[in-house]
N, C-alpha and C positions, 0 to 999 in steps of 0.2 A: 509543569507538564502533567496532561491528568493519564494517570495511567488505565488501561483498558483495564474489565473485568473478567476473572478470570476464567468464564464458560468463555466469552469474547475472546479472549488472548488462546485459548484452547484450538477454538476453530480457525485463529488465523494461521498459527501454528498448522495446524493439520493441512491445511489451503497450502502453505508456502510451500512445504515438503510433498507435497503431490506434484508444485508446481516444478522444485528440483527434481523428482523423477522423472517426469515428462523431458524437461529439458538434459536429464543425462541421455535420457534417450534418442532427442535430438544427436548430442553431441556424437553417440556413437552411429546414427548415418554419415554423418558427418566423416567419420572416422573410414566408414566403407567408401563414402566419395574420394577420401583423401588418398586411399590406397589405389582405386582405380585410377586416380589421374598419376599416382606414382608409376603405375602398373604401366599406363601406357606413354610417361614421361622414358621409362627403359627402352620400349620398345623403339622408339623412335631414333633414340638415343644409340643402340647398338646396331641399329641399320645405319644409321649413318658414320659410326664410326668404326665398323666393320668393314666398308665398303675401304679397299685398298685403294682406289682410284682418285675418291672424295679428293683431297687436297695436291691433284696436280695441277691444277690450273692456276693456283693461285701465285700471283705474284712474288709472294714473299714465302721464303720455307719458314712452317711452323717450328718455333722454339722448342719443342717438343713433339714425342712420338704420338700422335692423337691415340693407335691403337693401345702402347700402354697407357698412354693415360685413361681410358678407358677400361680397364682391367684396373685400374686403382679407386677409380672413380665407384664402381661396382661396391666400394665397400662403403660408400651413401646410401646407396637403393637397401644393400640389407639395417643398415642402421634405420634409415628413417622409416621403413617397413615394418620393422620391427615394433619401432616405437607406437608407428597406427594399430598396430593389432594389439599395444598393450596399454593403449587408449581405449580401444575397444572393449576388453575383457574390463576392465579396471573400473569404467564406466558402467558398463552390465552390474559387475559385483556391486555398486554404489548405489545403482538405482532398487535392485534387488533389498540391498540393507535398507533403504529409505523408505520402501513401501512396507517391509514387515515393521519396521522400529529396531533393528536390532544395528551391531558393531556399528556406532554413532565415531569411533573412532577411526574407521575403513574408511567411510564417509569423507572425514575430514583429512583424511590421508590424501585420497583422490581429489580430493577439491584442491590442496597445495599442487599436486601433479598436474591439474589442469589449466592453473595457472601457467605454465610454462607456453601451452597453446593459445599463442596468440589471435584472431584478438575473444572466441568466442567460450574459448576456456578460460581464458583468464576471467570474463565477465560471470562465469556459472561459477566456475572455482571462490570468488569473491563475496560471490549472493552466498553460494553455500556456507561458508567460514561463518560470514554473519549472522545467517537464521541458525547454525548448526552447533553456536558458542552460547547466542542466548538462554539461560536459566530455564526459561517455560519449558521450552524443548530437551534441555538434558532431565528434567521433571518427565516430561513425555514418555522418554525412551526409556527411563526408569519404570517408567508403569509396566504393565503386562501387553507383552505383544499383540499387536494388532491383529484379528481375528479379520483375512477377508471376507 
C-alpha cells in the first residue's frame, strides 16, 4: 500500500473535515425538518384525538380511552422533541469544534450520538469516527488552532 505524502495527507485531512462540517450542517436542517414534521405530527394528532365524537361511528368500541391515550402519548412528542433539539445543538457544537480544530473529543462524542439517527446519522457519525481516529488528524488538532 503506498502511503500518501505528508503535505498530500495534510490536505486531504483538511478537505474531509471541512467536508464533516458542511455535512453536520446538513444534518442539523435536518434536525429543523425533523421537528417541524414532529410539530405538525401533534397538531394533527390532538385534533383528532380531542374531538370527543371522532370514534362513534365505528363499529367496534375501541379497547381503549383514545383521549387518555393521548395525554400518554404526549410524552413521545416531548421526548423525541427533545432529542431533535439536542441533535441540533450537539451538531452545531461539533461542527463549530471541526472548523476551529479544537475538542477532537466533542467531535467524536457527537459522531457516536449520531449514529443512533438512522439512516443519515449514522452514515456522518461513521465517516466522522473514521477520519476523526486517524493519526494525521489527531497530529492536526494537536497543532495550533486554525486561524480563519
Amino acid at each position: 500500500m503506498i502511503e500518501n505524502p505528508p503535505a498530500l495527507q495534510s490536505d486531504r485531512d483538511r478537505e474531509q473535515l471541512k467536508l464533516l462540517e458542511i455535512f453536520h450542517y446538513v444534518l442539523m436542517g435536518l434536525s429543523v425538518a425533523y421537528l417541524a414534521f414532529l410539530f405538525m405530527h401533534y397538531l394533527i394528532m390532538s385534533t383528532m384525538f380531542s374531538n370527543p365524537h371522532m370514534f362513534d361511528n365505528a363499529k367496534e368500541k375501541a379497547p381503549f380511552d383514545p383521549v387518555q391515550f393521548f395525554h400518554i402519548f404526549i410524552w413521545f412528542y416531548v421526548f423525541m422533541g427533545a432529542w431533535g433539539v439536542l441533535s441540533f445543538f450537539a451538531n452545531l457544537a461539533s461542527a463549530l469544534c471541526l472548523r476551529n480544530r479544537k475538542n477532537r473529543v466533542l467531535s467524536l462524542v457527537v459522531a457516536g450520538f449520531n449514529c443512533i439517527s438512522i439512516p443519515f446519522g449514522t452514515g456522518l457519525g461513521v465517516c466522522a469516527i473514521i477520519v476523526l481516529v486517524r493519526p494525521s488528524v489527531v497530529a492536526l488538532y494537536q497543532e495550533s488552532p486554525r486561524s480563519s
